[in-house]
C-alpha positions in Angstrom: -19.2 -54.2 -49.5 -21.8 -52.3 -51.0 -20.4 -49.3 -53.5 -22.1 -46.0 -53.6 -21.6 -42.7 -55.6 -20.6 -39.5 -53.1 -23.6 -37.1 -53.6 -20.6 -34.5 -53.3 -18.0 -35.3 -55.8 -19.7 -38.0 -57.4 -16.8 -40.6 -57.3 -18.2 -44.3 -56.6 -16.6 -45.9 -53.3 -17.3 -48.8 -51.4 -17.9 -48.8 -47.8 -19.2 -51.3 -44.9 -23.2 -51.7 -44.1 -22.4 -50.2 -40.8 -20.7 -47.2 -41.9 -24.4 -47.0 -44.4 -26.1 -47.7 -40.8 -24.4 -44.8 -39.4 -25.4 -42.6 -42.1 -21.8 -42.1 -43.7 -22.5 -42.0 -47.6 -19.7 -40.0 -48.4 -16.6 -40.8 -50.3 -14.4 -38.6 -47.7 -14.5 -36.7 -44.4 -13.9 -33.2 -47.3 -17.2 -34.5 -48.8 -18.5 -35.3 -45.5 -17.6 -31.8 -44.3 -18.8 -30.0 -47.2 -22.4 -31.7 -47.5 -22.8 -30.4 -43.3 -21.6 -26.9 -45.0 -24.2 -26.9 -47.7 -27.1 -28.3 -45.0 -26.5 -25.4 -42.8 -26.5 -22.7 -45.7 -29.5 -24.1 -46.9 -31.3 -24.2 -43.5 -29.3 -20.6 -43.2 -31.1 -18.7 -45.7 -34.5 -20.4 -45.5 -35.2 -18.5 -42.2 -34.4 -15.5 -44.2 -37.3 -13.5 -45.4 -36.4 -12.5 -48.6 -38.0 -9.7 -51.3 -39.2 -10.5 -54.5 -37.2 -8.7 -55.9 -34.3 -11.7 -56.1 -31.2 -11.8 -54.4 -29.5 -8.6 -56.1 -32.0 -6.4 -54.7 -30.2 -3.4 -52.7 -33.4 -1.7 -51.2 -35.4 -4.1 -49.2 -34.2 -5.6 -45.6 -34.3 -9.2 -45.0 -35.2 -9.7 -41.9 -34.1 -12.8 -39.8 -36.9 -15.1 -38.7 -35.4 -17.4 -36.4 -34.0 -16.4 -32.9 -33.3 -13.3 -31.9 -31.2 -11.1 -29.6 -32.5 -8.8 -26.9 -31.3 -6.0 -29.0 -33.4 -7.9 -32.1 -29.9 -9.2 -33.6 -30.6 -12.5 -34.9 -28.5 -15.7 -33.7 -27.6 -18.6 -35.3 -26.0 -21.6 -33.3 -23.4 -22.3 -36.4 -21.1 -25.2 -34.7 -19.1 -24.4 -38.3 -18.3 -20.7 -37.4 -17.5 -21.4 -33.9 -20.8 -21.5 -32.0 -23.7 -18.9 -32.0 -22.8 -16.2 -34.3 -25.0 -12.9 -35.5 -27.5 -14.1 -38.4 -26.1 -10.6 -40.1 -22.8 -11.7 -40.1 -23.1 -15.0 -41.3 -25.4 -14.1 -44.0 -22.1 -11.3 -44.8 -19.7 -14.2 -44.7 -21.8 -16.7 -47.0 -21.8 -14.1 -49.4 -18.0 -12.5 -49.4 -16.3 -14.5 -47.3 -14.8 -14.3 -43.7 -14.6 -11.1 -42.1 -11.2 -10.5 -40.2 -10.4 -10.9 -36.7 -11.7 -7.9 -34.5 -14.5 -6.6 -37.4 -18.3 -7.0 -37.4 -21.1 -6.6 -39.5 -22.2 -3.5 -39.2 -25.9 -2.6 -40.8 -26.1 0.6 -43.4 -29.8 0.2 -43.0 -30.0 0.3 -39.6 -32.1 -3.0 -38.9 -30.9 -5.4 -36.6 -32.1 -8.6 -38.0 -31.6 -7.6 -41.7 -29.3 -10.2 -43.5 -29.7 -9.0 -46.7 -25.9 -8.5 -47.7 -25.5 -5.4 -49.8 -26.8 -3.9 -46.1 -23.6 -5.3 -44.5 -20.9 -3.9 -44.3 -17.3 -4.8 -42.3 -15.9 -2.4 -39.7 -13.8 -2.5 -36.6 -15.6 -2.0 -33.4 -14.8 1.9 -32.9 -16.1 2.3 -36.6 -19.3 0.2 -35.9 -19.4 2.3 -32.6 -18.8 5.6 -34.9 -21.6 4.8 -37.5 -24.2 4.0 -34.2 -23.3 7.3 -32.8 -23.6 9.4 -36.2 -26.8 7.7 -36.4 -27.9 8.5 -32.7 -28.0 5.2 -31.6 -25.7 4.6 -28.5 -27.0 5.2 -25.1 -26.1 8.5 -23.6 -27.2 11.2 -21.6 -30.6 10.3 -20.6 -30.9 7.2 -22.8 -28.5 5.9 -20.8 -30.2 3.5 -18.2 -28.3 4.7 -15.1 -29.0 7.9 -15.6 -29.7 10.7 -12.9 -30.4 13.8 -15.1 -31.9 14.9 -18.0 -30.4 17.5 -20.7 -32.3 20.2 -19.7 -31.1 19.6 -15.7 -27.1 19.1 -16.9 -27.4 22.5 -18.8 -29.3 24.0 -16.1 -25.8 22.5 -14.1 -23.7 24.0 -16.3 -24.9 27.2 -16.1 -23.9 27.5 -12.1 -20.2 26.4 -12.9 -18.2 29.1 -11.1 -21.2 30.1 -9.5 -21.4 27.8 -6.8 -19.7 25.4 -5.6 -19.6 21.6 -6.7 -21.2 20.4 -3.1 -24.1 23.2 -3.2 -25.0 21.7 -6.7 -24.7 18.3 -5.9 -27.6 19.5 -3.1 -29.9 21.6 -5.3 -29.7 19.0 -8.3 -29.8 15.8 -5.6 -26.6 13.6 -7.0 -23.2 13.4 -5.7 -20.5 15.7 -5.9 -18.4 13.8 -8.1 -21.1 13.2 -10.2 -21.0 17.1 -10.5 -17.5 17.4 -11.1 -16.8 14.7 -13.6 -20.0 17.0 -15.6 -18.1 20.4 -15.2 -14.5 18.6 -15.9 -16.3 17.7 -19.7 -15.7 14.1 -18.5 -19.5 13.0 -19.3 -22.5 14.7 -20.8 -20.0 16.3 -23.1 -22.8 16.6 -26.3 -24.1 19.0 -23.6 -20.8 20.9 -22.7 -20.3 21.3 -26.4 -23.4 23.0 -27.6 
């Protein structure tokens, strides 16, 4: 049997000219494992746009160049985190380790295929869903796709609470009554009912 040195840990083994065939040339399934772990990080961060500015740099966004997301969220088909995963989060995990259950990487910057790590951050999903808001970036109101009315129409609405009742509204403004009810109850368009 021919005897080979693990490109891994360097130790010399011998192994059958089938198992050389089948392209096993490492010394254990460990060293086996980790060369798959260091092919995928490599092929990782080449589809990374990087700065110039080297891999400390804080300021610049590194944008994902492979597949994307329809919200622009890069995706990675990773069979060694589990299937496809967010470039973002990967790139997070590479470089500090696994996030924990139930957390995501969340972007300071903003940019949904940036993978530049010091622009990662972990957080749950209601602080992920927190920093999108403070940053005006969830859907509501009008940005929402569903929706009937505009601002300017649900403080119009407002305005005729006590005034009229909810089925007269529902008329004049041409959506349903519960539609108007859940608005006067606070229950939706509240960034309206609180200015």
């Amino acid at each position: 049997m021919p005897i080979l040195s693990c490109p891994i840990c360097h130790a010399t083994f011998s192994t059958p000219e089938s198992s050389i065939r089948k392209g096993r040339l490492h010394c254990s399934p460990a060293c086996g494992y980790e060369s798959i772990r260091r092919r995928f990080i490599s092929r990782f961060w080449a589809k990374v746009q990087r700065c110039d500015h080297g891999s400390e740099c804080k300021d610049c966004c590194w944008p994902w160049q492979g597949a994307k997301d329809r919200h622009g969220y890069g995706e990675v088909n990773a069979v060694l985190f589990g299937g496809t995963r967010k470039s973002s989060r990967i790139a997070f995990e590479l470089t500090y380790g696994m996030l924990l259950p139930g957390f995501d990487a969340c972007h300071s910057c903003d940019f949904p295929p940036c993978c530049n790590p010091h622009h990662i951050f972990p957080g749950d999903r209601s602080i992920n869903m927190m920093d999108a808001s403070r940053k005006g970036r969830t859907h509501r109101g009008e940005r929402t796709p569903s929706a009937k009315l505009t601002s300017t129409t649900v403080i119009r609405l407002l305005s005729l609470r006590g005034q009229c009742s909810q089925a007269h509204a529902a008329k004049l403004f041409s959506v349903s009554q519960p539609l108007i009810s859940a608005i006067w109850a606070g229950k939706i368009w509240k960034h309206i009912a609180r200015v």
